[in-house]
C-alpha positions in Angstrom: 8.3 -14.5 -10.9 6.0 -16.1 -8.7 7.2 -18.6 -5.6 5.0 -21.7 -4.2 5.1 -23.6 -1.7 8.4 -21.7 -0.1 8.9 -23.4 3.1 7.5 -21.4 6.9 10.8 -20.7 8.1 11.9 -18.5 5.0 13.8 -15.3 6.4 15.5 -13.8 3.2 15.3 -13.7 -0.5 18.1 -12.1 -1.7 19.0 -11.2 -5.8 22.3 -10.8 -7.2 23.6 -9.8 -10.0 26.4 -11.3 -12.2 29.3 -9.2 -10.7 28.1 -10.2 -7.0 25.8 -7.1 -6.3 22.6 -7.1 -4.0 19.8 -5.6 -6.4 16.7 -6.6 -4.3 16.5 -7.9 -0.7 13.4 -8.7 0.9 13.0 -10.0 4.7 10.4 -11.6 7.1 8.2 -13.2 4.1 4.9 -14.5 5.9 3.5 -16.3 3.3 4.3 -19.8 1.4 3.1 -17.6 -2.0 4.1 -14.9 -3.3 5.0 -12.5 -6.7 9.3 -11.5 -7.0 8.7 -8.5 -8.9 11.9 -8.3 -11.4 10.7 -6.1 -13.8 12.9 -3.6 -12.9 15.8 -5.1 -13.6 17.9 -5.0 -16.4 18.0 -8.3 -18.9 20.7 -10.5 -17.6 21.7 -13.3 -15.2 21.1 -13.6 -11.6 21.2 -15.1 -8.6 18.2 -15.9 -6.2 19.3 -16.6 -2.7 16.6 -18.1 -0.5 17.9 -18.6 3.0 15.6 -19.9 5.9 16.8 -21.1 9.3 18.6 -24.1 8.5 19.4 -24.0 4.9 20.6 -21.5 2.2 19.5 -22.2 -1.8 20.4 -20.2 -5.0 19.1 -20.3 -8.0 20.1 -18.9 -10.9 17.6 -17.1 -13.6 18.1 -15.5 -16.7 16.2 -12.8 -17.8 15.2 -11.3 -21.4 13.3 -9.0 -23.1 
């Protein structure tokens, strides 16, 4: 999965699964691009939690095979 344009102040992108468990976490991002690698993860929903200084976001993303 590939994120643009994420804003400067981006601490944390966070994945979750369906039952609420962390499978991925990754901190101090320095750069407004960049590649999510989810291909380890089994097909299913989850949750993307970006969280920068002043706000927090989730997404949701389904993924098959």
């Amino acid at each position: 999965m590939t994120i643009q344009n994420a804003p400067p102040d981006l601490q944390e992108i966070t994945v979750i699964n369906i039952l609420g468990e962390t499978v991925m976490k990754l901190k101090n991002l320095h750069s407004p691009n960049f590649t999510l690698d989810l291909s380890k993860l089994i097909r299913g929903t989850y949750y993307i939690r970006f969280i920068s200084a002043n706000l927090s976001t989730t997404r949701m993303v389904v993924l098959q095979n």
